[in-house]
N, C-alpha and C positions, 0 to 999 in steps of 0.2 A: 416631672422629668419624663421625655417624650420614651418611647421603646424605643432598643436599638439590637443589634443583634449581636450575641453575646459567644465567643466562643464555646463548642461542647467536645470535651475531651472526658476518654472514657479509660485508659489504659496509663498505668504508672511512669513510664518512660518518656510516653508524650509528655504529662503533666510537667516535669523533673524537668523536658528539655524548653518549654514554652516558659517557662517561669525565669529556666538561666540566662535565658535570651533576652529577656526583660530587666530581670538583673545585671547582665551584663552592661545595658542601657543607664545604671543608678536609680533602676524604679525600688522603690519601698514596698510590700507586699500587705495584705488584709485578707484574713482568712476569717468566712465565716461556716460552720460546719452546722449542716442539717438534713432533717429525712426527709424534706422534701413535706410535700403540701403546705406551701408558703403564704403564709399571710402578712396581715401590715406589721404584724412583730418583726418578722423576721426581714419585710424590706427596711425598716428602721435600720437594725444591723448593717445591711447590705449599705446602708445609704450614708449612715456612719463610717465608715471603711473607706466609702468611696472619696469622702470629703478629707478625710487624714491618709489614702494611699494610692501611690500612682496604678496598680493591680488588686485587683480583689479578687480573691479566686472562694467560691460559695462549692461548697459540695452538695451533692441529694443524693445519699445513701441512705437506702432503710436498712439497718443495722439489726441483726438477725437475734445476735447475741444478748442486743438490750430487752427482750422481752422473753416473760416467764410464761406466759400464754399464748400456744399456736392460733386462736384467734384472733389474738388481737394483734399479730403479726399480717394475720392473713385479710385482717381490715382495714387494717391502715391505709388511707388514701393514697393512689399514685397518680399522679400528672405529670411528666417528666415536660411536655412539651411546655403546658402551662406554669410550669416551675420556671421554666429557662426565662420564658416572657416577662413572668416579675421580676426574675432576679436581674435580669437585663434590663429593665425601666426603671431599678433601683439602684443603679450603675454598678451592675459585676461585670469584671472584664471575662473571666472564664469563670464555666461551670465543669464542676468534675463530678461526673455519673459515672462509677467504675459497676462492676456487678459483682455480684456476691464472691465468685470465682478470682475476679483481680484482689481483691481484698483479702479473701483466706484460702490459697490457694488448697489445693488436697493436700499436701503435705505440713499446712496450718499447723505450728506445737506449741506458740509462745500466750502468754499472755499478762498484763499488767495488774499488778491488783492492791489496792489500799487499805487500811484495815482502821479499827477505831470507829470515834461518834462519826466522822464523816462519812462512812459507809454504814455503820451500822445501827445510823437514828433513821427516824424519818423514814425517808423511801427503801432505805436497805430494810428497817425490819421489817415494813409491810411488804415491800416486793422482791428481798432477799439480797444479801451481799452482791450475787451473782450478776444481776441487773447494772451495778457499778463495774464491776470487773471486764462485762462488754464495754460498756461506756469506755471505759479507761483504755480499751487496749484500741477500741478502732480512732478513736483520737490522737491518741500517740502513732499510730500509723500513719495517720490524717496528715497530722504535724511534722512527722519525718520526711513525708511527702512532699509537704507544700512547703517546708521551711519559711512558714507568714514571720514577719516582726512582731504582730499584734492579731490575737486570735479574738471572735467577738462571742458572747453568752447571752440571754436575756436573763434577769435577775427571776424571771418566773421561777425557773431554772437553777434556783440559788447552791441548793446543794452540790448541782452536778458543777456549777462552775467554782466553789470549794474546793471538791475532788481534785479538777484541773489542777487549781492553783499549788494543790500538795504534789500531785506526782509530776510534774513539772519543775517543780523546785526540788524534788527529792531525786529526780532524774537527769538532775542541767540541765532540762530542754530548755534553749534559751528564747524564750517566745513571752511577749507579754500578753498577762489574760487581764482582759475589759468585761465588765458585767456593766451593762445598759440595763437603766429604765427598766420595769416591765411598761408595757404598752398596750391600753385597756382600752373598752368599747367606751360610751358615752357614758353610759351606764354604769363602770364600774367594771366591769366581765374581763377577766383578765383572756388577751388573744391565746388560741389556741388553735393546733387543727383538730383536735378532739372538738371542738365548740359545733363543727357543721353537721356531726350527729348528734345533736340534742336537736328534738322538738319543742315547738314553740312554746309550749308549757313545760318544757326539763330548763329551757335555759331563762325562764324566766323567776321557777325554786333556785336556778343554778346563782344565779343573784345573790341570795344568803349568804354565800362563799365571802365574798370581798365585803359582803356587811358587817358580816360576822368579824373579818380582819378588821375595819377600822374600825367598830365597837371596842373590839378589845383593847388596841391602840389609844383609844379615848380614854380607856376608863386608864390607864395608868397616866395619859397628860391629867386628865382634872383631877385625879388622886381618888378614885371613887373604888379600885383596886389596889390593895397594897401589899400582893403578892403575885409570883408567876401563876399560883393555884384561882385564886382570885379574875385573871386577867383572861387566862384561859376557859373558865365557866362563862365569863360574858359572853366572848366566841362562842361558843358551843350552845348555851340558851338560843343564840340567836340563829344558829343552824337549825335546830331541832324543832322553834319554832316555825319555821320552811318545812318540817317534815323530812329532813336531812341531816344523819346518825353518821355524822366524820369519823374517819379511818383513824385521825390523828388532829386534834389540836395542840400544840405544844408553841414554847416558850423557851427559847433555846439563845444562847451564848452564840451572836452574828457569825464567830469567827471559828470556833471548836464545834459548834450544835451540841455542846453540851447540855444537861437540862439546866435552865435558869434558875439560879437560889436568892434571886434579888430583884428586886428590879430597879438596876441600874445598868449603865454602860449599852455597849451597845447590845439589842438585842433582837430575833429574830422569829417574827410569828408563822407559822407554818399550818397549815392544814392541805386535807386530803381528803375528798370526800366525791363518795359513787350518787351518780345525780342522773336518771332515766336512764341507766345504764351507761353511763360515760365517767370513767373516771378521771377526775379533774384535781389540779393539786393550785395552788397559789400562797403567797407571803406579803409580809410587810415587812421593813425595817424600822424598827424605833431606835431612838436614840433616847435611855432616858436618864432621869437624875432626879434629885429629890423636888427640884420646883420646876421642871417642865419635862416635856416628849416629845418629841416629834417624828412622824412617820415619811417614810419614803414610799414611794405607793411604785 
């Protein structure tokens, strides 16, 4: 898709009046919301959107509230100009860059918050409730804002685009949520922007990661595992073989992240694991039953 030049709008009002005007025309809307440092995951979304809505509107907000560490707030990559370029060769019609200030003004009191295995497995117990409860509140902003038909997630992502899916339904937000593909190097390397700090030997341990996922994966299609406890030591042998001690391997219920007592239906492999100092998280979906499995990668 050649580059083009994509609108940038930075202020709530603008956004509200660029959209109506669009609307008013019978366009259909595609919202994909991110912090920016874009890669081919995230033009996938972009390009997805673009193919199902006459508007796409992408955000680059780094969201202040999602992180528990002023470092790794104050690492996170910014490119705003080279943001707009991909998400504009990926066909977004606008981009929305608001700054910290439009988003939570000084008088800022509200905020959204979900509670249960959807917040508090996984990324909630290593990175804290808290971590979702930003999540939840600048999205529902997001979404009030941009009023999309169809918001998009990468499945990398799997938990947070769960979350969505509850307080969205628990709130009428009438928006539908799409979880795409994750979208992986050749290799395997689930995309990330965390991936451009690893060195060439973190992201070559960092490998392990998605082995370890379809290891585990395997051993429940050939029956070589016949439990969650079983499926999840496969995973983890095969990290720790790499020299990489995961945050979390678990085995979890696709839909609740419950912990898995069976393995059947569908289910959700998850890991988290600190690799040359980058912390990187990824999944699989299995679907299993007593005589096959199959994975969603």
């Amino acid at each position: 898709m050649t580059e083009r030049i994509v609108q940038t709008i930075r202020t709530v009002p603008e956004l509200r009046d660029a959209i109506a005007a669009r609307r008013a025309n019978g366009a259909t809307v595609g919202f994909v919301p991110t912090m920016g440092a874009l890669h081919s995951g995230h033009c996938a979304l972009i390009e997805r959107a673009a193919r199902e809505h006459d508007v796409v509107v992408v955000s680059i907000f780094v969201n202040p509230t999602q992180f528990n560490k002023a470092e790794d707030l104050e690492q996170y990559p910014r490119d705003e100009q080279g943001d707009a370029n991909a998400a504009a060769s990926a066909g977004a019609t606008i981009c929305f860059t608001p700054s910290v200030e439009e988003i939570y003004p000084t008088d800022f009191a509200s905020s959204v918050r979900v509670r249960g295995p959807l917040t508090e497995t996984l990324e909630g117990q290593e990175r804290g409730v808290g971590h979702f409860d930003g999540m939840a509140t600048v999205v529902t902003i997001l979404l009030n804002v941009v009023a999309p038909d169809v918001v998009y997630f990468g499945a990398k992502d799997a938990q947070q685009a769960l979350v969505v899916r509850r307080f969205t339904a628990d709130l009428r937000i009438p928006v539908e949520v799409v979880t795409a593909d994750t979208v992986r190097d050749a290799d395997g390397l689930a995309l990330s922007s965390r991936n451009a700090r690893l060195s060439a030997g973190g992201r070559e341990q960092a490998l392990a990661i998605s082995a370890g996922l379809q290891a585990a994966a395997e051993a429940i299609s050939d029956g070589s595992a016949t439990s969650p406890k079983d499926v999840a030591a496969v995973g983890v042998e095969r990290l720790r073989a790499a020299g990489i001690t995961p945050e979390y391997f678990a085995i979890t219920d696709a839909e609740t992240l419950e912990p898995a007592r069976q393995l059947s239906g569908k289910l959700l492999i998850a890991c988290a694991a600190t690799v040359d100092g980058v912390r990187l998280i990824d999944n699989l979906t299995v679907i299993a039953n007593r005589e096959a499995a199959t994975a969603n990668r």
